[in-house]
C-alpha positions in Angstrom: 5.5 -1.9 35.4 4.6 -0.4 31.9 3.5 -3.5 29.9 5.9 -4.9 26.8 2.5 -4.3 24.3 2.4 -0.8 25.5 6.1 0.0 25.0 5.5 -1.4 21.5 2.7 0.2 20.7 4.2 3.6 21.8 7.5 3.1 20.2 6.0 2.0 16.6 5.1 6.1 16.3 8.3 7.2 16.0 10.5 7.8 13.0 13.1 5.6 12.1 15.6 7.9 13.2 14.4 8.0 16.8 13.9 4.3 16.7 17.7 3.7 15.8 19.2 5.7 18.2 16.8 3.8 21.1 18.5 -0.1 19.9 21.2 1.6 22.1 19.0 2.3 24.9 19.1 -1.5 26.6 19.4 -5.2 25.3 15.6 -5.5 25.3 14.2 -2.0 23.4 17.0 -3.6 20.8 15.6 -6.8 20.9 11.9 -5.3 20.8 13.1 -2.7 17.7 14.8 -5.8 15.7 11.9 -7.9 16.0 10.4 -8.6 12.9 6.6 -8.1 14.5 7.7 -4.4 15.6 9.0 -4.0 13.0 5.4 -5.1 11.1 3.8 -3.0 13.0 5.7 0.5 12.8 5.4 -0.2 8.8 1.6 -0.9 8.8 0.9 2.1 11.5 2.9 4.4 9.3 1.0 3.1 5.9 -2.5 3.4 8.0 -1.4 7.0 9.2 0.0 8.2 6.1 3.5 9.3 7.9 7.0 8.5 7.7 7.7 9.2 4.0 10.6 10.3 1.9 10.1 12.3 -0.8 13.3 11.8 -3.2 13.9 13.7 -6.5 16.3 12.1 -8.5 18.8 14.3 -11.0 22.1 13.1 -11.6 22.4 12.9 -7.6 19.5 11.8 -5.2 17.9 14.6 -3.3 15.8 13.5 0.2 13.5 15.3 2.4 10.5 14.4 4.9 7.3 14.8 2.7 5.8 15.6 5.5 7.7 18.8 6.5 9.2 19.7 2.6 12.1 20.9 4.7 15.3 22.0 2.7 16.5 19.0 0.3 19.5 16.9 1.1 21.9 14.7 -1.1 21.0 11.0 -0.4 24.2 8.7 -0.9 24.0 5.7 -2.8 25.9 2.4 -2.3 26.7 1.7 -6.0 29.8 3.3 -7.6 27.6 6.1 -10.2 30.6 6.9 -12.5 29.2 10.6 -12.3 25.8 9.1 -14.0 23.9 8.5 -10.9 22.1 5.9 -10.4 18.0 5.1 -11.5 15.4 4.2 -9.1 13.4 1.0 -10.2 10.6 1.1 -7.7 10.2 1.4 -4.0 8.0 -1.0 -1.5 7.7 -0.9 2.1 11.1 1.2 2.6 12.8 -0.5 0.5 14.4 1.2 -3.3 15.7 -1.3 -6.4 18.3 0.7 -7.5 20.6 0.5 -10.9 23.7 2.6 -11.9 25.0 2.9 -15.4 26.6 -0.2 -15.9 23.7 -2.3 -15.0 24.6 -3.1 -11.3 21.5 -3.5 -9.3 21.0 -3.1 -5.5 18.0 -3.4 -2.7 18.4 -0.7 -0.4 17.2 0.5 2.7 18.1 4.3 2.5 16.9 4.6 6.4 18.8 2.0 7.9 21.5 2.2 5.2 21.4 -1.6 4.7 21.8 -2.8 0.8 22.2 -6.1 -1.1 23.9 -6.2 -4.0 22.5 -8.3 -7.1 23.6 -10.9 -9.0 25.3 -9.0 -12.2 22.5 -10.3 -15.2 24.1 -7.8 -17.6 22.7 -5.5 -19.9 19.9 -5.6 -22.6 19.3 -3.4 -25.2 15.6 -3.2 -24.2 13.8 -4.2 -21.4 11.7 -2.4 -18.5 11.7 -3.7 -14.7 10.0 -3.8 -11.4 10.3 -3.9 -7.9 7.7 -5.3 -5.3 7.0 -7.7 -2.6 5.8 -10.9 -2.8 2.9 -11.2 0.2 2.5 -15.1 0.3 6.5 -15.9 1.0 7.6 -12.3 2.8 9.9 -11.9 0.1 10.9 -8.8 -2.2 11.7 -9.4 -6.2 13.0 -7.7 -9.0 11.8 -8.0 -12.4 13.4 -7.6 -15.9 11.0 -7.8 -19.1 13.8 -8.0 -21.9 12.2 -7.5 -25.6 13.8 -9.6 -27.7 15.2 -8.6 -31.4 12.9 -10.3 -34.8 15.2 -10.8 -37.8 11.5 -11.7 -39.1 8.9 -8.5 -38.8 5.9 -11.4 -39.6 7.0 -13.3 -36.4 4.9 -12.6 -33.2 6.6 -10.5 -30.4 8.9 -12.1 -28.0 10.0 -11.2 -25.0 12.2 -12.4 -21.7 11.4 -12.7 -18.2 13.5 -13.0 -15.2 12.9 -12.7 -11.5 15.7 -12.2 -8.7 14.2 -12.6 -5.3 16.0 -11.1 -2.0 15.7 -14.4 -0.8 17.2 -16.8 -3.4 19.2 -14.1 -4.3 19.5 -15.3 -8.2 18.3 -14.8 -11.4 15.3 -17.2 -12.5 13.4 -17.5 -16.0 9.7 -17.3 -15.6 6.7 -17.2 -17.9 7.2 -15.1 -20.8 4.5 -12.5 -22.2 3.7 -11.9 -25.9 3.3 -7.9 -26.1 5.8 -4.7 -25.9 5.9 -1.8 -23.3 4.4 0.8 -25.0 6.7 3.2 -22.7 10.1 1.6 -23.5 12.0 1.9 -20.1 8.9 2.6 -17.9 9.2 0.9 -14.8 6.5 -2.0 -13.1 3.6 0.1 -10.9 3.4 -2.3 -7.5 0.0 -2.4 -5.8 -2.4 -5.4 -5.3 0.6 -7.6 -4.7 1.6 -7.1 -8.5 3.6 -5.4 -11.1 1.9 -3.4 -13.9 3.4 -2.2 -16.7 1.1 -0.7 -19.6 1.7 -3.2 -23.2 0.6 -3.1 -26.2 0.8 -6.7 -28.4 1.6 -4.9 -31.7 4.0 -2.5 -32.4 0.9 -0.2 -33.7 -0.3 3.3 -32.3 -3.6 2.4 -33.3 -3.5 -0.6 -31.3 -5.6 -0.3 -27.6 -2.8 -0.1 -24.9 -3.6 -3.0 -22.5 -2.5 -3.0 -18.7 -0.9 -6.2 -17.5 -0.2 -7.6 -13.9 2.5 -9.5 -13.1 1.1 -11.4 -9.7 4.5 -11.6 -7.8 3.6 -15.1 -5.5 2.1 -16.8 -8.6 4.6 -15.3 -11.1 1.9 -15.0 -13.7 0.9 -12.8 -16.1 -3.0 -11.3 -16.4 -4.8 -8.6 -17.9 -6.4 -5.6 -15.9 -9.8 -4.8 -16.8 -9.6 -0.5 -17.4 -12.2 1.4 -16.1 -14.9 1.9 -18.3 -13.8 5.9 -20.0 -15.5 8.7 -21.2 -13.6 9.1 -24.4 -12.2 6.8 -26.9 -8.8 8.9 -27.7 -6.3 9.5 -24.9 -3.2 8.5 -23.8 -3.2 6.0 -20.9 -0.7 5.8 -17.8 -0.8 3.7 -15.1 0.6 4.9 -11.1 0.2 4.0 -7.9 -1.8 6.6 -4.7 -2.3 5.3 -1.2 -1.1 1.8 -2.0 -3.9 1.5 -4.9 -3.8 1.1 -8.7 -4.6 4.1 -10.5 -4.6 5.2 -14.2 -4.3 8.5 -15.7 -6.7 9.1 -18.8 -4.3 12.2 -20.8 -6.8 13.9 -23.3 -4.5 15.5 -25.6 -3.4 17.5 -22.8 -6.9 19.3 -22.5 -7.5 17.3 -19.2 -6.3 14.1 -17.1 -8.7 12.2 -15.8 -7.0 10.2 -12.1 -9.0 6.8 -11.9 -8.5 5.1 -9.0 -9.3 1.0 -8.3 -10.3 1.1 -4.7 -10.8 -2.8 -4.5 -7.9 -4.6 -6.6 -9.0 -6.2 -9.6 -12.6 -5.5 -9.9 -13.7 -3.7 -12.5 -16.8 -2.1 -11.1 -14.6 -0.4 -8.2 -12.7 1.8 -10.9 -13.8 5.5 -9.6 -12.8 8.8 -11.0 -11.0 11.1 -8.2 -10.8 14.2 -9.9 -10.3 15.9 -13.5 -7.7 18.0 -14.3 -8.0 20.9 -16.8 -5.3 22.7 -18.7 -5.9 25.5 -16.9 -6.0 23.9 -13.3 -1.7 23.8 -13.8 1.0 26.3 -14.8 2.0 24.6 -18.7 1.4 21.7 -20.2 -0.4 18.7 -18.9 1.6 16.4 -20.9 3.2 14.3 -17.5 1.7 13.7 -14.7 2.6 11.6 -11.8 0.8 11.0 -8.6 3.2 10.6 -5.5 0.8 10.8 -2.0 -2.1 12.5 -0.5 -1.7 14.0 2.1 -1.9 13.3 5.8 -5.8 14.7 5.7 -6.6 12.9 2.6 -8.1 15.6 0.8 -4.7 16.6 -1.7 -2.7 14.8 -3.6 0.6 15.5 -4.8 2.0 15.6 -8.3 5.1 15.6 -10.4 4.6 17.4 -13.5 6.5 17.0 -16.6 9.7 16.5 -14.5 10.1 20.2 -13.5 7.6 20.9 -11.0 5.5 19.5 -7.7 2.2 20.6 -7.0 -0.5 19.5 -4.5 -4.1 19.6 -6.0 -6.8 20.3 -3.0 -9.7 17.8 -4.6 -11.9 20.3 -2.3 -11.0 23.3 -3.5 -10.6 22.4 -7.0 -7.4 24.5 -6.7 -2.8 23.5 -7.4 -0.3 24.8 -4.8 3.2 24.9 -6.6 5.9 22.9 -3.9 9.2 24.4 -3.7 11.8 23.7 -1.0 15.9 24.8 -0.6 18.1 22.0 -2.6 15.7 21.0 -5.1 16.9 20.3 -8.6 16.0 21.9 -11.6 14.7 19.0 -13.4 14.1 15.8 -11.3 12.4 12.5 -11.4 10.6 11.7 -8.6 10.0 8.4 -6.0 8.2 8.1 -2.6 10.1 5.7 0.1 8.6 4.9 3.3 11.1 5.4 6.4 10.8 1.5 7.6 12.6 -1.3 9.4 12.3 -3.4 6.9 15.4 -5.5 7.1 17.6 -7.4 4.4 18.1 -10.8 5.5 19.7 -12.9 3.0 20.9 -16.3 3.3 24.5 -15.8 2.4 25.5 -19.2 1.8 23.9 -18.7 -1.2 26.0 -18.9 -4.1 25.1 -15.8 -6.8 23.8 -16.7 -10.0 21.6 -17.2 -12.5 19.6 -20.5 -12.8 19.9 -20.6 -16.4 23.7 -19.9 -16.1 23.7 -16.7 -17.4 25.7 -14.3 -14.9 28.4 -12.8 -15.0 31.0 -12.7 -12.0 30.0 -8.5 -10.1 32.3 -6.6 -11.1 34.7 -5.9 -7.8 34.6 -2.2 -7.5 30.8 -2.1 -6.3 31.5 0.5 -3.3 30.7 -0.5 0.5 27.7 2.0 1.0 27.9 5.7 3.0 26.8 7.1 6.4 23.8 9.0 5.8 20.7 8.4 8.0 17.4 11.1 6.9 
């Protein structure tokens, strides 16, 4: 008789797909497949393996594919109402996207399971930049809104407002507020280390060092990231994530991006250079780069560049390869989702909210979600 470890251990290699057409299989492969250490354990084999990713490309629709494969792209339905705006993708983390549409209604989704969880409605700000990651001490998944608040007085030091929805309390909390301003107005929190990172700057000044700050999701405090230490003094700095690791991107006036990478979370010394970039390593301008994956080998990465093209870079053979695939957009942000189990269990006695009292009632015409499984 084939051993309950075994079946679990052969069963966390398959794609989510596979694994949700097996729940129907018998009472006991649905139990195995709901439980939350399989489920554990298909998301850390899939991390450790580098498989089981989506590549999404967001235009005014969202566009899906296996990044493995880069078979023809296919429209990826939502579960908010996108009033022909689509919707914007706040940040991904184990399988799950923080989604927003238009009118500021935000949603935790599970594209491969097609389980969501609506938000409570916070309402909108005239500027503020957000976050999505997973808080490793209480199992829990949060979402973040930095809201920079006006100064009638330019002599006054910058404020700003914090608040932290949790899948779990499912409300709106006030936190620890931070003294500085994105200096990319919009840009969205980089998760890795268990934290947030968002690149600030604590005067409005382009002369002024940019500063990269970590917002550590169990503490809920704020701390500065020691940078690596760079060749040059003038460039313009932008933080990612690749292979679950904080990275920044030096840009020197578009001559060449340098991709450092900090292999051991917040030590300094671990900061290592992966590769340069040149102008000429890249059809057009280096002015946007964004590092999605490597690949399953290790030795390429792959890039979004400037919104209009994906390239892997072979950090072997110092060479690009342009990435095209059927259905892809002309012009496209871009997000990596795992394909996971992760589930969305939310106490539902909960009443909606906002600590502070601040919420509005959700507006009623949030849709009920659509059928589509990648």
């Amino acid at each position: 008789m084939v051993s309950h470890d075994l079946i679990a251990d052969i069963l966390s290699r398959l794609p989510v797909k596979h694994l949700l057409c097996l729940r129907s299989v018998s009472k006991p492969w649905r139990s195995l497949i709901d439980d939350p250490d399989f489920i554990n354990l298909h998301l850390s084999r899939s991390l450790r393996t580098r498989t089981n990713h989506t590549l999404i490309l967001k235009n005014t629709d969202l566009h899906a594919t296996d990044l493995s494969s880069l078979a023809p792209f296919a429209k990826l339905e939502h579960p908010l109402m996108s009033y022909n705006h689509g919707v914007e993708i706040l940040g991904s983390c184990n399988g799950l996207l923080c989604i927003r549409n238009i009118v500021e209604d935000m949603a935790i989704w599970n594209p491969s399971t097609r389980k969501y969880q609506v938000l409570p409605y916070l309402g909108s700000c005239r500027c503020y930049v957000c976050g999505f990651g997973h808080d490793p001490i209480k199992d829990d998944y949060k979402v973040v809104k930095i809201i920079q608040l006006d100064r009638l007085d330019a002599a006054k030091p910058l404020e700003t407002e914090v608040k932290v929805c949790s899948l779990k309390r499912n409300r709106w909390r006030k936190i620890q507020d931070i003294p500085c301003v994105s200096s990319f107005p919009r840009a969205n929190g980089v998760f890795a280390g268990g934290a947030l990172h968002w690149v600030f700057a604590q005067k409005i000044d382009l002369l002024v060092k940019n500063l990269i700050f970590a917002l550590d999701l169990a503490a809920e405090s704020f701390n500065e990231v020691p940078q690596p230490e760079y060749k040059d003094d003038i460039f313009q700095l932008n933080i990612g994530v690749l292979g679950g690791c904080l990275c920044v991107l030096a840009n020197h006036r578009d001559a060449r991006v340098d991709l450092w990478v900090m292999k051991e979370y917040g030590v300094k010394e671990s900061w290592t250079i992966l590769f340069s970039l040149a102008r000429e390593d890249v059809v057009g301008p280096l002015r946007f780069l964004k590092p999605l994956a490597y690949s399953r080998t290790g030795n390429q990465v792959l890039f979004e560049h400037d919104n209009i093209n994906l390239f892997w870079y072979d950090m072997v053979k110092h060479k690009s390869d342009d990435v095209w695939a059927p259905g892809m957009p002309p012009s496209y942000e871009t997000e990596i989702c795992l394909q996971s189990l992760v589930s969305l269990n939310v106490d539902k006695r909960q009443q909606n909210g906002d600590d502070n009292g601040d919420v509005k009632k959700m507006d009623d015409f949030l849709s009920k979600g659509f059928n589509l499984v990648l």
